[in-house]
KOLTILO-592721 format. One record per residue (C-alpha): chain; residue in one letter; residue number from 1; z, x, y. Coordinates in nm, 2 decimals. Layout:
ATOM/A/a/NUM/Z/X/Y
...
//
This chain:
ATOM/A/x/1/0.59/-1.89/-0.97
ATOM/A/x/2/0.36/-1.87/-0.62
ATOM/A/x/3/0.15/-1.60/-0.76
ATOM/A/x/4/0.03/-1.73/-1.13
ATOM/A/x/5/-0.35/-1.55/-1.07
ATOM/A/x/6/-0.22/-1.29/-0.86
ATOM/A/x/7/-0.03/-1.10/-0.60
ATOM/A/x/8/-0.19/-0.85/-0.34
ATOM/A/x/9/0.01/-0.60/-0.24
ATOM/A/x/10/-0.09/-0.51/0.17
ATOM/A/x/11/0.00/-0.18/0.35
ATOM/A/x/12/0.08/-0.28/0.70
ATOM/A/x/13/0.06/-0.05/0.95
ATOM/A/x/14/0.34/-0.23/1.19
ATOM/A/x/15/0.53/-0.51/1.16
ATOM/A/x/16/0.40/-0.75/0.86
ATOM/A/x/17/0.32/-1.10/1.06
ATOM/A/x/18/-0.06/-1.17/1.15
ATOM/A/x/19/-0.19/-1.01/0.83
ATOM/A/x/20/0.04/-1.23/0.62
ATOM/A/x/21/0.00/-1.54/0.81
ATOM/A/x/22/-0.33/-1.52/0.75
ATOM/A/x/23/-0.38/-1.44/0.41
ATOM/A/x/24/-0.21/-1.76/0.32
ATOM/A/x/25/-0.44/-1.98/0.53
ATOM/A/x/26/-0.77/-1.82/0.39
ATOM/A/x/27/-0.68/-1.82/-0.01
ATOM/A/x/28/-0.63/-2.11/-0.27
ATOM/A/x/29/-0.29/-2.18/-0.40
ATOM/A/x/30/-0.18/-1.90/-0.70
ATOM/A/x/31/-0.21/-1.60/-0.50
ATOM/A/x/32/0.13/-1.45/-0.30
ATOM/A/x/33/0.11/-1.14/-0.06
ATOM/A/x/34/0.37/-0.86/-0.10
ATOM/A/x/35/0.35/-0.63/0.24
ATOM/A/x/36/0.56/-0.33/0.37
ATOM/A/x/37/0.50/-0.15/0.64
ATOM/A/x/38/0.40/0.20/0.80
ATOM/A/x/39/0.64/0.14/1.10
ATOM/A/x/40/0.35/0.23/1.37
ATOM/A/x/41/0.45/0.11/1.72
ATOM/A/x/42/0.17/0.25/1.95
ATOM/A/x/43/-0.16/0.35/1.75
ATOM/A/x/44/-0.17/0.69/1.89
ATOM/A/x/45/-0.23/1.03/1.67
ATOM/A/x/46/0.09/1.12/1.62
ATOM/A/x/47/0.20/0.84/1.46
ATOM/A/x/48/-0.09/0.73/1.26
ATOM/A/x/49/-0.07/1.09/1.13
ATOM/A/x/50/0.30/1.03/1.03
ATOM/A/x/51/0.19/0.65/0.87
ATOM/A/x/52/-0.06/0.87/0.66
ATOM/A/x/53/0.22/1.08/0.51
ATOM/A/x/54/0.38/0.72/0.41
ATOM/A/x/55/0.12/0.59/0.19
ATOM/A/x/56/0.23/0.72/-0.11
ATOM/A/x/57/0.57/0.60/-0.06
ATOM/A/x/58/0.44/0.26/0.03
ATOM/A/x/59/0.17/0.27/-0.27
ATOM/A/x/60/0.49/0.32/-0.51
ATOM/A/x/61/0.69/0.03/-0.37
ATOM/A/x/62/0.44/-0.18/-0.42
ATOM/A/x/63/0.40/-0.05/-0.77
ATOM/A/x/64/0.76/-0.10/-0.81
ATOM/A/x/65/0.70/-0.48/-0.71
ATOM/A/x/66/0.42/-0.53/-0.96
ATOM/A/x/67/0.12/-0.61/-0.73
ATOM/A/x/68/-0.21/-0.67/-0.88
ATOM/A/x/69/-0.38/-0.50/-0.62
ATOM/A/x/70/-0.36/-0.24/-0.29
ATOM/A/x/71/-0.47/-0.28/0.07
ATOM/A/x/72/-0.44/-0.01/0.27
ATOM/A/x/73/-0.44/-0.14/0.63
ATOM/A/x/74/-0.45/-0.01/0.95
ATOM/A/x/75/-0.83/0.08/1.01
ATOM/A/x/76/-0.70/0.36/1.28
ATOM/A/x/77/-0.52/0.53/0.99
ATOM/A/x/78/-0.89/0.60/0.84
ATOM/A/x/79/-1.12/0.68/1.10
ATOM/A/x/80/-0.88/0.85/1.28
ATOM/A/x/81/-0.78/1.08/1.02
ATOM/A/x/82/-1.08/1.18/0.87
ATOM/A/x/83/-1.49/1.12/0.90
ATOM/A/x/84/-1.66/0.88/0.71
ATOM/A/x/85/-1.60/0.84/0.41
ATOM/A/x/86/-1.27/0.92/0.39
ATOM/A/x/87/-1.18/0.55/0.35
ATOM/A/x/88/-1.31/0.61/-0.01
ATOM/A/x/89/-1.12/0.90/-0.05
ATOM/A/x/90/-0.79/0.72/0.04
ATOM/A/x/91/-0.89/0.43/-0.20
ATOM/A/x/92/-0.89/0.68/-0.47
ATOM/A/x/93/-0.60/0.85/-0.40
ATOM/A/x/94/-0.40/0.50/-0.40
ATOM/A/x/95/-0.57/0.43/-0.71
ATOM/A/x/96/-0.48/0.75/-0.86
ATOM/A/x/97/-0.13/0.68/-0.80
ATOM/A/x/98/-0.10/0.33/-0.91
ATOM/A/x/99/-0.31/0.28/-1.17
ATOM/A/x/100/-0.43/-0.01/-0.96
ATOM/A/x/101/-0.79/-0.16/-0.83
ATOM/A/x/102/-0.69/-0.07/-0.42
ATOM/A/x/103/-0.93/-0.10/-0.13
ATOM/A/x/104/-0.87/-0.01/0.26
ATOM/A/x/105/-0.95/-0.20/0.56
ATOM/A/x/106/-1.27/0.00/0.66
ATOM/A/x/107/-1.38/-0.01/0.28
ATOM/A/x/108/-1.35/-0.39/0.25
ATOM/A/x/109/-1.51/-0.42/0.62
ATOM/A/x/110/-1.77/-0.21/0.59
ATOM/A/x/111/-1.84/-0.36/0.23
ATOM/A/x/112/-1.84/-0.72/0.39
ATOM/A/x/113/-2.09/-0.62/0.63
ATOM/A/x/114/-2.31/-0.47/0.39
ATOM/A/x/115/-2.28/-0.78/0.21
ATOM/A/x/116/-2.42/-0.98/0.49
ATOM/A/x/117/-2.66/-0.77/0.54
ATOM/A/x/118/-2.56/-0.68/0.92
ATOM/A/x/119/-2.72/-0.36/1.01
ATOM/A/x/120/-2.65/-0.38/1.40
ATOM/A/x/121/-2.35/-0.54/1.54
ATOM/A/x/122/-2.12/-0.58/1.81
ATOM/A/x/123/-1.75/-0.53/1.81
ATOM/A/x/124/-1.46/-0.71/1.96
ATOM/A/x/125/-1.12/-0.53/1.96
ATOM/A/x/126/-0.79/-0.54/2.12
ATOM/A/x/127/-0.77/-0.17/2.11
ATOM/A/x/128/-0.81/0.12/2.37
ATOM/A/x/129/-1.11/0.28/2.44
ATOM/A/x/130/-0.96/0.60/2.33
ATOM/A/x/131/-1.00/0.48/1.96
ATOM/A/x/132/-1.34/0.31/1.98
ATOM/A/x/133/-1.50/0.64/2.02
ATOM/A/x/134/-1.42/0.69/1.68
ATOM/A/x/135/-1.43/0.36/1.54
ATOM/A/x/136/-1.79/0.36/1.65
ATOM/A/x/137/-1.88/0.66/1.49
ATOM/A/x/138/-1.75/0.59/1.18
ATOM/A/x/139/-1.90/0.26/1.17
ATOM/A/x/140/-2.25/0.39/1.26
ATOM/A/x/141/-2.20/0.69/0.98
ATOM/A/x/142/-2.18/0.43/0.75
ATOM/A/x/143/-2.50/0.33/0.87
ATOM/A/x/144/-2.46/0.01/1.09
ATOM/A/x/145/-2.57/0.06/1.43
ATOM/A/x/146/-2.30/-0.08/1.73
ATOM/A/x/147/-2.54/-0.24/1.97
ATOM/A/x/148/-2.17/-0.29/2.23
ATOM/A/x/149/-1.80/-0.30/2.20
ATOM/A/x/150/-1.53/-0.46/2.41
ATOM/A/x/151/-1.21/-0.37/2.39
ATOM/A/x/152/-0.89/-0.54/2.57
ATOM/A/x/153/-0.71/-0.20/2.60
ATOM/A/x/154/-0.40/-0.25/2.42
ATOM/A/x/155/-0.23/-0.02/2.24
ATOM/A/x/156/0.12/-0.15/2.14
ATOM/A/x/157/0.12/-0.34/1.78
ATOM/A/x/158/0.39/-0.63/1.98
ATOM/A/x/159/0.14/-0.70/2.25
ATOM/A/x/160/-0.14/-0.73/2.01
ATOM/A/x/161/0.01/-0.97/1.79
ATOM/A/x/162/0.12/-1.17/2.13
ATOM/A/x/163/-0.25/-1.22/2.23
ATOM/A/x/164/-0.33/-1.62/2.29
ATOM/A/x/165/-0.52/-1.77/2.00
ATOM/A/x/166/-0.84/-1.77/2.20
ATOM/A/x/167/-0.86/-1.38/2.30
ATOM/A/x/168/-1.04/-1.29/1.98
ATOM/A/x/169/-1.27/-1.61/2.01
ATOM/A/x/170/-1.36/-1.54/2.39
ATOM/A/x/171/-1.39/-1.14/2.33
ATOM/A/x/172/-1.67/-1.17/2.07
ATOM/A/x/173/-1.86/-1.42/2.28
ATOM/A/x/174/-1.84/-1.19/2.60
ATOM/A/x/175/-1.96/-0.86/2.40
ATOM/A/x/176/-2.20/-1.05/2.18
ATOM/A/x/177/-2.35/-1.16/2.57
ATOM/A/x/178/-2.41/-0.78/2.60
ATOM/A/x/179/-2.66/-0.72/2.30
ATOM/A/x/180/-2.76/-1.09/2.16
ATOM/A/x/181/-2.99/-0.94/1.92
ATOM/A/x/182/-2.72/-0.84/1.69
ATOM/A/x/183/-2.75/-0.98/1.36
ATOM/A/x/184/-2.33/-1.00/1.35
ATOM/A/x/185/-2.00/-0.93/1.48
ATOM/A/x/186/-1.72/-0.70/1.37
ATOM/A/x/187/-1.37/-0.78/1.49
ATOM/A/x/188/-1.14/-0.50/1.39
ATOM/A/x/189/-0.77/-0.52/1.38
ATOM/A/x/190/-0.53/-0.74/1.18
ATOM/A/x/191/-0.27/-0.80/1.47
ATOM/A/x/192/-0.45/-0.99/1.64
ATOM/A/x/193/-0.53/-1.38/1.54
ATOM/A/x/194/-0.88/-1.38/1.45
ATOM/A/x/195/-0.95/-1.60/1.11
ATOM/A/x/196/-0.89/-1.86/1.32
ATOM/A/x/197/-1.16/-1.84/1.50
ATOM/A/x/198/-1.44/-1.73/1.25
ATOM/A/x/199/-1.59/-2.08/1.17
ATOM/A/x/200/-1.61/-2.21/1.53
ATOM/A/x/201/-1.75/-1.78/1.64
ATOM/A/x/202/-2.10/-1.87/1.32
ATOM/A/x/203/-2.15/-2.23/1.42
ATOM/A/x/204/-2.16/-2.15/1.78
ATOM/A/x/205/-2.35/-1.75/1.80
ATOM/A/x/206/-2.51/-1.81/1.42
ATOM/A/x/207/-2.38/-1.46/1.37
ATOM/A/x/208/-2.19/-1.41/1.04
ATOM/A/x/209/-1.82/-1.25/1.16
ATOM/A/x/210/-1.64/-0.96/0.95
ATOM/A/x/211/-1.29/-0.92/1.02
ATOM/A/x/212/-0.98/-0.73/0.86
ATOM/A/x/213/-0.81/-1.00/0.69
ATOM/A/x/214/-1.11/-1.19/0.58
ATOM/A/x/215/-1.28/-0.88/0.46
ATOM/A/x/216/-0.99/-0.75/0.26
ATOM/A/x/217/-0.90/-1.09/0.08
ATOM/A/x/218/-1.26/-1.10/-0.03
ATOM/A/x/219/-1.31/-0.79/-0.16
ATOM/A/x/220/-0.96/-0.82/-0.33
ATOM/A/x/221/-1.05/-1.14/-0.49
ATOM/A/x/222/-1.41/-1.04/-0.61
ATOM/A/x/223/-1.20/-0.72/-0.74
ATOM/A/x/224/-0.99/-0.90/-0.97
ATOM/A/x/225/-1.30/-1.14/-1.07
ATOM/A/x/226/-1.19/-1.44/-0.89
ATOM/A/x/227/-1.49/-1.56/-0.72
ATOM/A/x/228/-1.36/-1.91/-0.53
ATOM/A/x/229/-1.58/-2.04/-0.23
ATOM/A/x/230/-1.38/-2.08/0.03
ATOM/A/x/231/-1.47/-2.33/0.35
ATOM/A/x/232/-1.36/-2.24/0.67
ATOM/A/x/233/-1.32/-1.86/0.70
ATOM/A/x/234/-1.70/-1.79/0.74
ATOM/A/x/235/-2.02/-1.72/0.52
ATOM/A/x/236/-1.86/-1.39/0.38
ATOM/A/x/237/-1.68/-1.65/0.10
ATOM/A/x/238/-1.96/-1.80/0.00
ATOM/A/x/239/-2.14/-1.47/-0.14
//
């Protein structure tokens, strides 16, 4: 039995790869992952309205399969669909439904970051600039300020999860040249590999890093009062 402290139950946005790859490098043997997904191709409106109508569904398979606890993925699917804080609002609607301690991936995010005290940042994304408009506002209505953001224009799920290993690494180091006086970095977006890259982003800016995965497996850890320091994944698991 993989998952004798506990098995997270993920809603992915797209195809379940990155997220799930990643959340068994990051935590310590006795936790399993159980995904499905919200079939979005391109993150446009359309479709991340349609994904939205799927969360229940998804919530009660992953009810069905026993999880200890719901991530709702996807940060589009939140700031996209409503102002800040509707993230909260789709947290208790998921809890509602299952019975469940659930997060999302801006409440884990923006929980981290509080955590690490990072009032301004800069962001590195693989998305279109036609979403950072939003993603920045939501952010700074949470009350972190977005010093600059580079995005790498994407906006097919396949290409983002096709990027090299290094795109995330070199992306926060070229926006973080932009406004060195942030006191961190946000890299949104599970497609893309990023955990990867988090150790080798705080030894070499001194920034603490926030990103989706990370973020999400913290919170859902600390959730269910499992409070392991993990090496390698940055400072965030050693709060």
């Amino acid at each position: 039995m993989y998952n004798w402290k506990a098995r997270i139950g993920f809603i992915c946005p797209s195809v379940i790869e990155t997220p799930a790859l990643e959340f068994y490098q990051i935590v310590p043997k006795g936790f399993s992952f159980a995904g499905v997904s919200l079939n979005i191709d391109h993150v446009q409106l359309d479709e991340v309205k349609k994904a939205n109508a799927q969360i229940d569904r998804a919530v009660k398979d992953l009810v069905d399969a026993k999880v200890d606890m719901i991530v709702l993925g996807g940060a589009p699917i939140q700031y996209m669909m409503g102002d800040y804080p509707y993230d909260q609002e789709l947290v208790k609607r998921i809890e509602d439904l299952s019975g469940l301690p659930a997060t999302t991936d801006m409440t884990a995010v923006l929980t981290a970051m509080k955590a690490l005290k990072m009032k301004k940042v800069v962001i590195a994304s693989p998305n279109a600039d036609n979403l950072h408009v939003r993603m920045r506002k939501y952010v700074e209505d949470a009350g972190i300020k977005v010093l600059a953001l580079k995005g790498l224009q994407l906006t097919r799920n396949s290409e983002i999860a096709s990027l090299p290993d290094y795109a995330s690494y070199r992306t926060a180091r070229e926006v973080l040249q932009e406004a060195p006086e942030a006191d961190g970095i946000y890299m949104p977006c599970a497609r893309w590999p990023v955990c990867l890259n988090i150790d080798a982003l705080e030894r070499d800016t001194q920034k603490p890093v926030v990103a989706s995965v990370q973020a999400w497996i913290w919170v859902s850890m600390r959730r269910l009062g499992f409070a392991d320091k993990i090496e390698g994944y940055g400072r965030l698991f050693n709060l």
